[in-house]
C-alpha positions in Angstrom: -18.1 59.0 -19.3 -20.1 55.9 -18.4 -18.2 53.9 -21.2 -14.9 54.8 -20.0 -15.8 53.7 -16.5 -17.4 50.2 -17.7 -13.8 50.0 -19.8 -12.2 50.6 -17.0 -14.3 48.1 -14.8 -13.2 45.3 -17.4 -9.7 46.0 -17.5 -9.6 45.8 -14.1 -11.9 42.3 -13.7 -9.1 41.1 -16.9 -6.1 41.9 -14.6 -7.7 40.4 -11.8 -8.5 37.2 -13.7 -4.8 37.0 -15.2 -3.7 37.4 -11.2 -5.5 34.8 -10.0 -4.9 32.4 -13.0 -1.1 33.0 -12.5 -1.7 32.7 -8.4 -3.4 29.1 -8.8 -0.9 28.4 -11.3 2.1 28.8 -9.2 0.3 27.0 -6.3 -0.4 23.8 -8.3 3.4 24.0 -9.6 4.6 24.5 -6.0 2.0 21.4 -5.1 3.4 18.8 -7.3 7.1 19.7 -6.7 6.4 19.0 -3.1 4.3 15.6 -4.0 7.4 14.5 -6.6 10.0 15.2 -3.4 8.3 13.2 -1.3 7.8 10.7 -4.2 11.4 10.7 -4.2 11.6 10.4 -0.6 9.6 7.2 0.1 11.4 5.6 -2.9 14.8 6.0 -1.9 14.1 5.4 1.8 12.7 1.9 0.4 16.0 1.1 -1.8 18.0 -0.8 1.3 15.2 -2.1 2.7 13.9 -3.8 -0.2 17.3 -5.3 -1.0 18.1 -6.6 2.5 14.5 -8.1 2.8 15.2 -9.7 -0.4 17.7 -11.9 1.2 16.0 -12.9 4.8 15.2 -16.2 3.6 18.2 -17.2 2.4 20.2 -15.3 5.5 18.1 -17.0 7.8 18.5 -20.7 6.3 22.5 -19.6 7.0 22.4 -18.8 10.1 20.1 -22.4 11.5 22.6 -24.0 9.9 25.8 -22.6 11.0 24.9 -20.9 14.1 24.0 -22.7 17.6 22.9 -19.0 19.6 19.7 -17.8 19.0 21.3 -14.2 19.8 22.2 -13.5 15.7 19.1 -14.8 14.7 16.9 -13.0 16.7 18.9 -10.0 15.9 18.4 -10.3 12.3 14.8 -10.9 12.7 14.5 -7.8 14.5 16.3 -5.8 11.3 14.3 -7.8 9.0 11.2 -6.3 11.2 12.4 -2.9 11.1 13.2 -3.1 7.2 9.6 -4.6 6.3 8.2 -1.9 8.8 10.3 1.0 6.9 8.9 -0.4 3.6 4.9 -0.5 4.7 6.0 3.0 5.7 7.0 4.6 2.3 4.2 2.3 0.8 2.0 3.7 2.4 3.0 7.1 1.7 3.6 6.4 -2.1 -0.3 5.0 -2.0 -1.3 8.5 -0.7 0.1 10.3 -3.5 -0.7 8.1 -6.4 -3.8 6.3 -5.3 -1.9 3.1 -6.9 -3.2 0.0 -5.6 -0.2 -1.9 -5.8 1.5 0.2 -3.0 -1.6 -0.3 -0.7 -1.5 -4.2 -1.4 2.7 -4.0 -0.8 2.4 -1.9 2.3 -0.2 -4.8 3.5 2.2 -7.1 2.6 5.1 -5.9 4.6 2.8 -5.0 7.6 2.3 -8.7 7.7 5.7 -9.5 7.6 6.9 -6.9 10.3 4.2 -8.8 12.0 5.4 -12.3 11.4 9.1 -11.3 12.4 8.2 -9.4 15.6 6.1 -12.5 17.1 8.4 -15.1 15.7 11.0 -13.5 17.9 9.4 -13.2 21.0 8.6 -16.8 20.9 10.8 -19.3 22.6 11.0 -21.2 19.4 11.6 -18.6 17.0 14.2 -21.0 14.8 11.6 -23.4 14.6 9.2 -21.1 13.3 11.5 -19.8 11.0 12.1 -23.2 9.3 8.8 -24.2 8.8 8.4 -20.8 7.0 11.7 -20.8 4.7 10.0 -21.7 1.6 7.4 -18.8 1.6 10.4 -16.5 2.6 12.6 -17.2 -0.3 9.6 -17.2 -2.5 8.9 -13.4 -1.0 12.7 -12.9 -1.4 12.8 -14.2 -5.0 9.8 -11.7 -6.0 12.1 -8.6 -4.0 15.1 -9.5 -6.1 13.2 -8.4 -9.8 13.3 -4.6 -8.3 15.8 -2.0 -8.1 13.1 0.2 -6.8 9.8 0.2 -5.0 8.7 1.9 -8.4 9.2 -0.5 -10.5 6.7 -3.0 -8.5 4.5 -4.5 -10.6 0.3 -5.2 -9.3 0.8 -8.9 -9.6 3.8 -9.0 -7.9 2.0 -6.7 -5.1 -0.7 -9.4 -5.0 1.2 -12.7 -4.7 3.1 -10.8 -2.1 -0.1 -10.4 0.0 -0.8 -14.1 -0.4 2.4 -15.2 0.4 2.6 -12.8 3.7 -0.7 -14.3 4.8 1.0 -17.8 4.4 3.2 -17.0 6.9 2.1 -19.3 10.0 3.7 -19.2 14.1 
């Protein structure tokens, strides 16, 4: 009688085991299909933002040239600060769910630059500022134009970034 209940008793610790196993399982599955949509998420919501910012250098060198109202210029600053804040954003994000340094360095990168933009256009001399910072802009620019995706970034690409956002001067 006692061996039939001690059967029993393992049968039932078994089932348990392969319940919980399949439980945990199914959580950890559910867990990383939430982590790859949000994955998704960030990198798709960088795609534009990445491909305008590539071009602010070269946009802005345009319009000081060809354009005598500071209203168009500011106004593209402002998008340019909205674009390099939207990309700190799904850095930042990406950073969480990887742990990959390279979107912690980018994020930094582009905080700086949302940084840059937003004081260069409350100044009265904002086209001023802007020329004396063309150079480091296309050379940010030329760096953006490798990637079709915030993916693809590479760690020395994330790092010369950095340096070049800090070289950005008012």
């Amino acid at each position: 009688m006692k061996q039939g209940i001690f059967k029993w008793g393992i049968v039932l610790v078994l089932i348990s085991l392969i319940i919980y196993a399949g439980f945990a399982t199914y959580l950890w599955w559910d867990g990383e299909g939430k982590k790859n949509v949000i994955m998704s998420y960030a990198s798709d919501l960088a795609t534009i933002p990445l491909f305008e910012l590539a071009d602010a250098g070269l946009a802005f060198e345009y319009l000081m040239k060809h354009n005598d109202t500071d209203i168009i210029l500011k106004e593209r600053i402002s998008i340019y600060s909205f674009h390099a804040r939207t990309l700190s954003y799904s850095s930042n994000m990406l950073y969480t769910l990887t742990k990959d340094e390279k979107y912690r360095l980018f994020a930094t990168a582009m905080k700086n630059i949302e940084d840059f933009f937003i004081t260069a256009k409350n100044k009265p001399d904002s086209k001023k500022i802007l020329n004396n910072n063309l150079t480091v802009l296309r050379q940010i620019g030329d760096i953006l134009k490798k990637y079709r995706s915030i993916n693809d970034l590479t760690y020395m690409d994330s790092e010369k970034l950095l340096e070049l956002s800090n070289q950005l001067k008012l």
